[in-house]
PALOLUM-384594 format. One line per field, with one value per residue (C-alpha): residue number from 1; residue in one letter; x negated, y negated, z negated. Coordinates in nm, 2 decimals. Each point is the difference from the previous one (the first is absolute). Layout:
<pts>
num [NUM; ...]
residu [a; ...]
xx [X; ...]
yy [Y; ...]
zz [Z; ...]
</pts>
This chain:
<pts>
num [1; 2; 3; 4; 5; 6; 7; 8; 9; 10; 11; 12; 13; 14; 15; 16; 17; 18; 19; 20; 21; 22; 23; 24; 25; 26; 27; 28; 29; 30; 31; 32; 33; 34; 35; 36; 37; 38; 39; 40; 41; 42; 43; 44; 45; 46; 47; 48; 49; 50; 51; 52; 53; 54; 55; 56; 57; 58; 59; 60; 61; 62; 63; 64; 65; 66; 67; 68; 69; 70; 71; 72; 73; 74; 75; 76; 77; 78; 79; 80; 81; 82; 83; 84; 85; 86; 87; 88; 89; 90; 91; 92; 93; 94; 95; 96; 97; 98; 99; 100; 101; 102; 103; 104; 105; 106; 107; 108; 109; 110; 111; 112; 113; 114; 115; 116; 117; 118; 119; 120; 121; 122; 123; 124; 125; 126; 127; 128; 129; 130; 131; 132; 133; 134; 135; 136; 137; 138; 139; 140; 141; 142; 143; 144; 145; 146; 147; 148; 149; 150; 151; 152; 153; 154; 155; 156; 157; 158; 159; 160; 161; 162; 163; 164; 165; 166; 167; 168; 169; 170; 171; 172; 173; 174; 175; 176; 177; 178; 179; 180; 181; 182; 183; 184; 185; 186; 187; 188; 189; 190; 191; 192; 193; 194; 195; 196; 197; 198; 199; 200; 201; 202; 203; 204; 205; 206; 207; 208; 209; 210; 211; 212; 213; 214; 215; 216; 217; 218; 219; 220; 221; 222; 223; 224; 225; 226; 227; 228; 229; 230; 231; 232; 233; 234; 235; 236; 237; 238; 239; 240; 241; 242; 243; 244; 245; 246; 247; 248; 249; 250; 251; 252; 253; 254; 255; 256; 257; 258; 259; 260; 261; 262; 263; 264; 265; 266; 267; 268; 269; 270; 271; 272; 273; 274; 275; 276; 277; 278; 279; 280; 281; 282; 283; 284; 285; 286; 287; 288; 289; 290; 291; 292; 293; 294; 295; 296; 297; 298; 299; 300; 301; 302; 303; 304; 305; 306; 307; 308; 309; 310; 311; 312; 313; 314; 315; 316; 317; 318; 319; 320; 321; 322; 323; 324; 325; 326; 327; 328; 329; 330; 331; 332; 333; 334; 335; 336; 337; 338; 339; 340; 341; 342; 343; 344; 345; 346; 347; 348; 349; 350; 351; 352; 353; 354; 355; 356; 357; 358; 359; 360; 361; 362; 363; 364; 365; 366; 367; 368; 369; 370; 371; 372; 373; 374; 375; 376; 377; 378; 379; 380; 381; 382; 383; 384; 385; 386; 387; 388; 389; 390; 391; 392; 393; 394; 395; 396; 397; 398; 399; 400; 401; 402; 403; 404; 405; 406; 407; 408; 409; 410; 411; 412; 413; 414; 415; 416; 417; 418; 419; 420; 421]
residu [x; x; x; x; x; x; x; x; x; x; x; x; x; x; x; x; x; x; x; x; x; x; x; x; x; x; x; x; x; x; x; x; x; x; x; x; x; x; x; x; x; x; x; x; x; x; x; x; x; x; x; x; x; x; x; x; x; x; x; x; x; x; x; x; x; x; x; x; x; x; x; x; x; x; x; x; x; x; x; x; x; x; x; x; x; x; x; x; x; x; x; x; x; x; x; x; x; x; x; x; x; x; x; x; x; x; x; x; x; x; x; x; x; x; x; x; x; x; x; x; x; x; x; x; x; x; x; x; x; x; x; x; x; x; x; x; x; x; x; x; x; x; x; x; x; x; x; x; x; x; x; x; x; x; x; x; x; x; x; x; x; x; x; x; x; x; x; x; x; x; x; x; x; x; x; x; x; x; x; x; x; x; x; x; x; x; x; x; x; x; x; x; x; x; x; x; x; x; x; x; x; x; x; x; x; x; x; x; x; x; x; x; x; x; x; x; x; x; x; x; x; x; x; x; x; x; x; x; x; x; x; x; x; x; x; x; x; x; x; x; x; x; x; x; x; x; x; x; x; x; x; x; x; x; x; x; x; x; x; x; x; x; x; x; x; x; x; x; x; x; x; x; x; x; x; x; x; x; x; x; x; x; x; x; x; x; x; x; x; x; x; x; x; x; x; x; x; x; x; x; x; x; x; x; x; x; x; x; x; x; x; x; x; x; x; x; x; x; x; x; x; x; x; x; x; x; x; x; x; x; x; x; x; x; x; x; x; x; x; x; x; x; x; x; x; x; x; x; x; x; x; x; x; x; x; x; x; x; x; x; x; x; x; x; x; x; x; x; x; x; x; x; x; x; x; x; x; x; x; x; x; x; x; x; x; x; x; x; x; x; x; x; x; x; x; x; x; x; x; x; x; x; x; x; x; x; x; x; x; x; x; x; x; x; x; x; x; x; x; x; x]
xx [1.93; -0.34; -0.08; -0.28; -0.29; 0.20; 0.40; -0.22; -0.16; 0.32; 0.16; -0.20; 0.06; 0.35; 0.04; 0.19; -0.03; 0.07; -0.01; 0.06; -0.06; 0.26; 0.04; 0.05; -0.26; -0.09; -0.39; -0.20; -0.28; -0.38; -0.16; 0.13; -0.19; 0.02; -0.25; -0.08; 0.27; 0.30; -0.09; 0.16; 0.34; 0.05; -0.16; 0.27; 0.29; -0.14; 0.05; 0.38; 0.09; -0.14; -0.19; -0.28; -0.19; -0.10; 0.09; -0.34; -0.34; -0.23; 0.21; -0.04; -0.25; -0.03; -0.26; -0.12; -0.14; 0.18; -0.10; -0.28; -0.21; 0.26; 0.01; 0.21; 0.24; 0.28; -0.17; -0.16; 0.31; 0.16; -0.34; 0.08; 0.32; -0.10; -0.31; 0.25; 0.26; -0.26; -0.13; 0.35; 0.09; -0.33; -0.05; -0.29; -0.11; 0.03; -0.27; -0.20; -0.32; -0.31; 0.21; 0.28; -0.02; 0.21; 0.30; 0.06; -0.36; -0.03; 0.25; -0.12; -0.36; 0.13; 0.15; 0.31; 0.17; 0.06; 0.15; 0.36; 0.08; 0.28; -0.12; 0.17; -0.21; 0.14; -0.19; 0.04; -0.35; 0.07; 0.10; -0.44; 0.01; 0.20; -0.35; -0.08; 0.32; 0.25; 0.36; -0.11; 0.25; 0.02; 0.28; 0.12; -0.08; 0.37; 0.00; -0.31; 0.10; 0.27; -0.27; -0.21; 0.31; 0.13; -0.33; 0.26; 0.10; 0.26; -0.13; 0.16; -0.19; -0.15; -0.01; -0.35; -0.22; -0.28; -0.31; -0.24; -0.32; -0.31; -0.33; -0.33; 0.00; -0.21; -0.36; 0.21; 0.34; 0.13; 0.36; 0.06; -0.01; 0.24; 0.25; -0.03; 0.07; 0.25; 0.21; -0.08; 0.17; 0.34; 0.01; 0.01; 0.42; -0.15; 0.05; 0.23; 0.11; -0.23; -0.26; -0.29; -0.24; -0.29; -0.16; -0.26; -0.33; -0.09; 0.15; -0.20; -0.25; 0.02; -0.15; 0.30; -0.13; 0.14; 0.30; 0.04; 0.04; 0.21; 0.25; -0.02; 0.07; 0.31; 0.22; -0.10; 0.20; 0.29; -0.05; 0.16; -0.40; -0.25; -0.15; -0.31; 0.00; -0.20; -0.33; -0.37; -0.09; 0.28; -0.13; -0.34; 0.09; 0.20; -0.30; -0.11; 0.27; 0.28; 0.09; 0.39; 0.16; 0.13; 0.15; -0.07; 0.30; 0.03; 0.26; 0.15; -0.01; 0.34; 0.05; 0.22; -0.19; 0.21; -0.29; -0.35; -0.27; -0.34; -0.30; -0.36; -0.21; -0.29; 0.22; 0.04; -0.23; -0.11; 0.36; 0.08; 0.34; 0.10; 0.22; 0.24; 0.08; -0.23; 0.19; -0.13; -0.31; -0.27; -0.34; -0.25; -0.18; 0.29; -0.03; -0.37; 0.08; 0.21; -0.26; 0.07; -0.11; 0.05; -0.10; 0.16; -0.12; 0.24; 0.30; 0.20; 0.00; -0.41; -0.18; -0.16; -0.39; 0.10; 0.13; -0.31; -0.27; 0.13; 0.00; -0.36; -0.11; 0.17; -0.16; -0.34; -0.27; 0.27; 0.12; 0.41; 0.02; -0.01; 0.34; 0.11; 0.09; -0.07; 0.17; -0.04; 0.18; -0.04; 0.31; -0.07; -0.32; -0.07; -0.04; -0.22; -0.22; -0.06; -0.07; -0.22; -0.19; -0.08; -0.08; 0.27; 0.03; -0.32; 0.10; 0.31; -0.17; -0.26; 0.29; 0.14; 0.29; 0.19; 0.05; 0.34; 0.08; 0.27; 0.30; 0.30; -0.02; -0.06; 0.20; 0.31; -0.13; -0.01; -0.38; -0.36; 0.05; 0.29; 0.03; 0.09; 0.22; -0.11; -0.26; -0.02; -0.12; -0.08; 0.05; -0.04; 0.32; 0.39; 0.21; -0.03; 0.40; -0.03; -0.18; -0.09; -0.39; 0.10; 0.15; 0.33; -0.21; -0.32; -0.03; -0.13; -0.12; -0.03; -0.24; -0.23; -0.33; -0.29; 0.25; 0.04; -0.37; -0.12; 0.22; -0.12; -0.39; 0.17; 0.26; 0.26; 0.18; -0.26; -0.03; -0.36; -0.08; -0.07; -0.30; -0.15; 0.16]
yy [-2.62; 0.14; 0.29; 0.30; 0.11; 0.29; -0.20; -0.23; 0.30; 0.19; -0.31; -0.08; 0.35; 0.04; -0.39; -0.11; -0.34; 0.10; 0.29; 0.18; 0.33; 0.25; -0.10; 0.28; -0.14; 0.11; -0.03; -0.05; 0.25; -0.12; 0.40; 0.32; 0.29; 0.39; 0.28; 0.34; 0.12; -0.26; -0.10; 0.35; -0.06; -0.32; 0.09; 0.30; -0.26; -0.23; 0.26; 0.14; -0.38; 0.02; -0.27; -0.04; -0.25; -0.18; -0.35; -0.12; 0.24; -0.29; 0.06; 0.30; 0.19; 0.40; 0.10; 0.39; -0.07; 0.27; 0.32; -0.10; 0.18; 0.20; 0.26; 0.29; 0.06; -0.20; -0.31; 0.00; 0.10; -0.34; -0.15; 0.10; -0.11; -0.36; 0.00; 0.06; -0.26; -0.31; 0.13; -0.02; -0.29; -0.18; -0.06; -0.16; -0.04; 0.39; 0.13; 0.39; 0.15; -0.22; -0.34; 0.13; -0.14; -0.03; -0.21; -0.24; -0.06; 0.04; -0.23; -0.30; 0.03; 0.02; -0.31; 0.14; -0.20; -0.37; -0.24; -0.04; 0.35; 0.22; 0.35; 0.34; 0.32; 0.39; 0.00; -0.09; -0.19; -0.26; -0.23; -0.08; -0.23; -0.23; -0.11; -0.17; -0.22; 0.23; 0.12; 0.38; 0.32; 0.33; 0.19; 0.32; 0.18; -0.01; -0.37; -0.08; 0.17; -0.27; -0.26; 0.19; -0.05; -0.33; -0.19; -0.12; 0.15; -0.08; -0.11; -0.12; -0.30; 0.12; -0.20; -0.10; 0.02; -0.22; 0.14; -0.26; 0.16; -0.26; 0.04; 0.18; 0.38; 0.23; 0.16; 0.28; -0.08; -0.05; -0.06; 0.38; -0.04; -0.31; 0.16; 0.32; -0.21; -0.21; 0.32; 0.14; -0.35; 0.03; 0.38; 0.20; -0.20; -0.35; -0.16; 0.23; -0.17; -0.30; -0.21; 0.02; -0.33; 0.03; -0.39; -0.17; -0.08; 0.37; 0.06; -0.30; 0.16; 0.39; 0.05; 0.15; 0.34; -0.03; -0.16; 0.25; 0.28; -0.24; 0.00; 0.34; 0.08; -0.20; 0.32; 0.20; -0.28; 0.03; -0.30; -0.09; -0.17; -0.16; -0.32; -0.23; -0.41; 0.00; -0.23; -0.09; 0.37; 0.15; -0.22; 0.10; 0.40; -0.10; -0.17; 0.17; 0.27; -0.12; -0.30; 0.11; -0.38; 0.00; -0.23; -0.06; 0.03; -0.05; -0.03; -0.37; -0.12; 0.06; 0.33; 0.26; 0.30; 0.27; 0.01; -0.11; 0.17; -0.15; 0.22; -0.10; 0.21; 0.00; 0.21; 0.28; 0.27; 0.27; 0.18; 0.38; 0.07; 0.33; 0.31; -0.03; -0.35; -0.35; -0.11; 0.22; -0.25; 0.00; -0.14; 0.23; -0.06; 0.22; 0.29; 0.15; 0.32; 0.07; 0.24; 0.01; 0.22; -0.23; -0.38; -0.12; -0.38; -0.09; -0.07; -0.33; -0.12; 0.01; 0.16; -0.32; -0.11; -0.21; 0.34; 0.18; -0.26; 0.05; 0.33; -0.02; -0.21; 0.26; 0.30; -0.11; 0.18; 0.24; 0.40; 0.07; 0.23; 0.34; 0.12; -0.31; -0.02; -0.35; -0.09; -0.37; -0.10; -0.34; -0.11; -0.09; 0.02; -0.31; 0.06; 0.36; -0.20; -0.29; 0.30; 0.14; -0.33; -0.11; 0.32; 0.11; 0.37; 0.06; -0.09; 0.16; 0.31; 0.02; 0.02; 0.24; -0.11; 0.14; -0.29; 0.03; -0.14; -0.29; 0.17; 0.02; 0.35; 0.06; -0.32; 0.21; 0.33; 0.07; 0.14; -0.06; -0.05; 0.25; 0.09; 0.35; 0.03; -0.12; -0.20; -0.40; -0.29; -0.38; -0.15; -0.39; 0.12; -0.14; 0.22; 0.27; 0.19; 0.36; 0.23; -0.30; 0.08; 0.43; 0.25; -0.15; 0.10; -0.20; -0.37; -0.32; -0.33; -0.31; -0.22; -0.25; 0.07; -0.04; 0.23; 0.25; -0.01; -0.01; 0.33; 0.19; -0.09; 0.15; 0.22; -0.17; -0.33; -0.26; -0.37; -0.12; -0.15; 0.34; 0.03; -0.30; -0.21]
zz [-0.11; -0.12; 0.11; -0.10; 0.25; 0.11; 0.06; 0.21; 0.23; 0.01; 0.08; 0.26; 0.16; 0.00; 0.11; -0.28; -0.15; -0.32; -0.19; -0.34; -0.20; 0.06; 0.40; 0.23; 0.34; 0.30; 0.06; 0.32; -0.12; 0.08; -0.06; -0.03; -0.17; -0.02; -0.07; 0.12; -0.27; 0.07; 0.36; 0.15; -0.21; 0.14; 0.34; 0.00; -0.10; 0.31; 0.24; -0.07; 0.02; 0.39; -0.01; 0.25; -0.11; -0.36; -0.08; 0.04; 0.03; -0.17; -0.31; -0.12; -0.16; -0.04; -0.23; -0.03; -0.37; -0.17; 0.09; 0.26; 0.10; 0.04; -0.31; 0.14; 0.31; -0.13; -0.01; 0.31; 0.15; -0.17; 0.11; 0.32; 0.07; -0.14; 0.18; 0.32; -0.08; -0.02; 0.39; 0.14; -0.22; 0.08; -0.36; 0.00; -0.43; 0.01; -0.25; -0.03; -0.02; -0.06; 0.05; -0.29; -0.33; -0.28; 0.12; -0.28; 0.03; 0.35; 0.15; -0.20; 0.07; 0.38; -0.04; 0.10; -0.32; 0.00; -0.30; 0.08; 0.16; -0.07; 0.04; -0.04; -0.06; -0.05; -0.31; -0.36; -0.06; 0.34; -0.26; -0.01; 0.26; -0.24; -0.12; 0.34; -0.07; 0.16; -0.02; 0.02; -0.12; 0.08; 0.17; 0.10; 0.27; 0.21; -0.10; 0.15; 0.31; 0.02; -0.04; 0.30; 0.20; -0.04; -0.21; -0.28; -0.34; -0.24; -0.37; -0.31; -0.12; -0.30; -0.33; -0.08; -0.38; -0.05; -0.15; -0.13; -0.08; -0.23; -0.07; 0.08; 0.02; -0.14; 0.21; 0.05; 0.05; 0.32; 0.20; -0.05; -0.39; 0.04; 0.20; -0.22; -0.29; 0.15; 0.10; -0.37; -0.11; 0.21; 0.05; 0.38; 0.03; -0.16; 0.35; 0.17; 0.34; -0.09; 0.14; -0.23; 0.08; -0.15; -0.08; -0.29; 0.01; -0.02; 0.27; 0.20; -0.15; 0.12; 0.32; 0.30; -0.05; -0.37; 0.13; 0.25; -0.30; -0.17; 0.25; 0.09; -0.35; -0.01; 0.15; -0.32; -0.22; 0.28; 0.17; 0.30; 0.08; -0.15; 0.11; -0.06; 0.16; 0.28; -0.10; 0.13; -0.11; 0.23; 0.30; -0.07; 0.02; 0.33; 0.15; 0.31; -0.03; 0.21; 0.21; -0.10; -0.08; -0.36; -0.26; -0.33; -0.28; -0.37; -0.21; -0.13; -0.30; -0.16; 0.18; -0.21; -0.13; -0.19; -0.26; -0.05; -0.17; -0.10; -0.09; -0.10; 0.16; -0.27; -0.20; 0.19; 0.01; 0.35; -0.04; 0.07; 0.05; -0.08; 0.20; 0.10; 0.01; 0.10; -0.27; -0.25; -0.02; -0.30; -0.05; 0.15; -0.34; -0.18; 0.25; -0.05; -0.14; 0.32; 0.24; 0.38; 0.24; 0.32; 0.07; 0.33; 0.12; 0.28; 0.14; 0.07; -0.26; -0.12; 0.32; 0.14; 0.01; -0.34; -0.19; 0.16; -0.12; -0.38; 0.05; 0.10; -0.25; -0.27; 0.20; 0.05; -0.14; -0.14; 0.04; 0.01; -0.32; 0.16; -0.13; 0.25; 0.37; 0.08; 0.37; 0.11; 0.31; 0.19; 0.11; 0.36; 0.29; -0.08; -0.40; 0.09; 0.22; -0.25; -0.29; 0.23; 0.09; -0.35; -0.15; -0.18; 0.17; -0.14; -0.39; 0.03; 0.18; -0.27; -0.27; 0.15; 0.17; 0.27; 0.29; 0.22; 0.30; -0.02; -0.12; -0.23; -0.03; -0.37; -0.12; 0.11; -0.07; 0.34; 0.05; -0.11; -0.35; -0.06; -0.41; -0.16; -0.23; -0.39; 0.18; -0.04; 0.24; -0.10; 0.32; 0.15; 0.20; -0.06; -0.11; -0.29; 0.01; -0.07; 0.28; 0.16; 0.07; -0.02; -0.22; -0.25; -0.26; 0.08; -0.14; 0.17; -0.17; 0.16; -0.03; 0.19; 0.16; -0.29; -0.23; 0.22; 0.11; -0.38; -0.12; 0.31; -0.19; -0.34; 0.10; -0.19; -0.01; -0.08; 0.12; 0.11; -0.33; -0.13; 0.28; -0.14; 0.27]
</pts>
């Protein structure tokens, strides 16, 4: 029977032969994920089941990303207590201070993430490593402790929608617009409980760190994951970052899809989508008499050295409007170093900008990058709900990294075309 990219890796984890949307499975689980926030839930649900040890150290990975360095006592409390937990559990892919990155962009540039794998995270956005040719989902917290203590979790095999995307993009569009429009196409329950694979010659086209958003975009649609064929691109990225074995997967011919969409990309323009829903997508062209008073590049979804070069090449030569905080964040030590390397620190210092450390911390409006109430952000980041990035009555756009870098120059919502770009 044919069989999609994700019935075969779910398959091959649960060691069925055969398998169909709407089976309940049991999963042999390759990685399992929690940060500073989720990691003490779970670690507390570990202990009351008396457990001594985890199911196997190599597999798991805690990442402080959220709140690190630590903002207040709370977190480094929670910091604390994970920071404890890997020692006695001789978790080895334990992650803080200078070697802590962004985990959705951390764990892949580690090479901890292989085509083929079945990983589990305690967050929403673990559904990125779908880009490498994963089955990746999140979970909660009490449900990965059941993974840290036996290495399996149960899934329902997920239907899967086929999303077919042609043609040559614009300069300045990029895998954020796509998603942004795709979610704008089937709304923030278009693929509720769905795989969302992501395929076309676009997609052969984008480089992984616009797959990477892709995917990790395909939780603000509802999907179960999102996933992109493993090809020569995906092998290339994995050169020289792990000696892991994988195996490559794509779907047959004749596998069933519960819908297909197809999309040329020449027709879609930078997007913005508006609060408080991704779905609430627009050209950025129809936004420019919206001021902001914030510009955040970052994040999972558009922190890495890709987001930061665009960024650059919008910045350079160029002042944040002064009613403007401009805050650019690389994702991960490996991203600040390769900023720093090539000169990118320097433009983005010269416009002004604020440069983090790796960190989620304003994505969740959890710290450095906190807005006041009335105030508005455009932001590369995921997610847009009400309060998201601060007060319930502040506002945050997304948008992808030359958008957001071009309104922090005007202080409003402008695409780089109005630069002269």
């Amino acid at each position: 029977m044919p069989m999609t990219i994700i019935e075969k890796i779910l398959a091959r984890h649960s060691g069925a032969d055969d398998i169909a949307p709407g089976d309940l499975i049991m999963a042999d689980v390759d990685l399992a994920l929690a940060n500073d926030i989720t990691a003490p839930l779970s670690i507390d649900v570990f202990n009351e089941a008396g457990l001594k040890r985890v199911f196997d150290a190599k597999k798991i990975a805690l990442v402080c990303d959220h709140f690190t360095p630590n903002k207040d006592i709370d977190s480094a409390n929670q910091c604390k207590m994970v920071r404890k937990f890997a020692k006695d559990m001789d978790i080895i892919h334990f992650y803080e201070g200078g070697d802590c990155g962004v985990e959705h962009a951390l764990l892949p540039e580690l090479g901890l993430i292989v085509p083929g794998d079945l990983i589990v995270g305690a967050d929403s956005h673990t559904c990125t490593y779908g880009a490498l040719g994963a089955f990746a989902t999140g979970v909660g917290s009490t449900d990965l402790a059941g993974v840290m203590m036996t290495g399996q979790v149960w899934l329902k095999v997920p239907e899967s929608m086929k999303f077919v995307y042609h043609g040559t993009p614009g300069r300045w569009v990029s895998g954020k617009d796509l998603i942004l429009h795709t979610i704008g196409d089937i709304g923030v329950d278009g693929a509720l409980y769905r795989a969302m694979e992501f395929t076309g010659p676009a997609i052969d086209d984008l480089s992984i760190e616009g797959r990477l958003t892709m995917a990790n975009m395909a939780i603000e649609a509802g999907g179960k994951c999102g996933v992109c064929a493993p090809d020569e691109k995906t092998k290339a990225f994995l050169a020289g970052r792990t000696e892991r074995n994988h195996i490559v997967l794509e779907s047959d011919d004749g596998a069933v899809y519960v819908d297909v969409r197809e999309y040329d990309v020449s027709k879609i323009q930078p997007q913005v989508s508006l609060p408080h829903l991704p779905s609430n997508a627009k050209a950025a062209g129809e936004l420019s008499d919206i001021a902001i008073d914030q510009s955040v590049i970052g994040s999972c979804t558009n922190g890495r050295i890709e987001d930061l070069r665009v960024a650059a090449e919008v910045l350079k030569g160029r002042k944040a409007h002064p009613d403007v905080r401009l805050i650019i964040i690389p994702a991960t030590p490996e991203v600040y170093r390769t900023a720093l390397r090539e000169g990118l620190f320097e433009i983005f210092l010269d416009a002004g900008a604020t440069i983090g450390p790796p960190t989620c911390g304003p994505c969740l409006g959890g710290h450095m990058g906190v807005l006041a109430a009335g105030e508005r952000a455009i932001a590369t980041t995921n997610r847009n709900f009400q309060g998201r990035m601060g007060d319930p009555k502040s506002e945050v756009y997304l948008a992808n990294p030359a958008v957001a870098a071009a309104s922090a120059v005007l202080g409003r919502i402008a695409g780089p075309e109005e630069l002269g770009l």
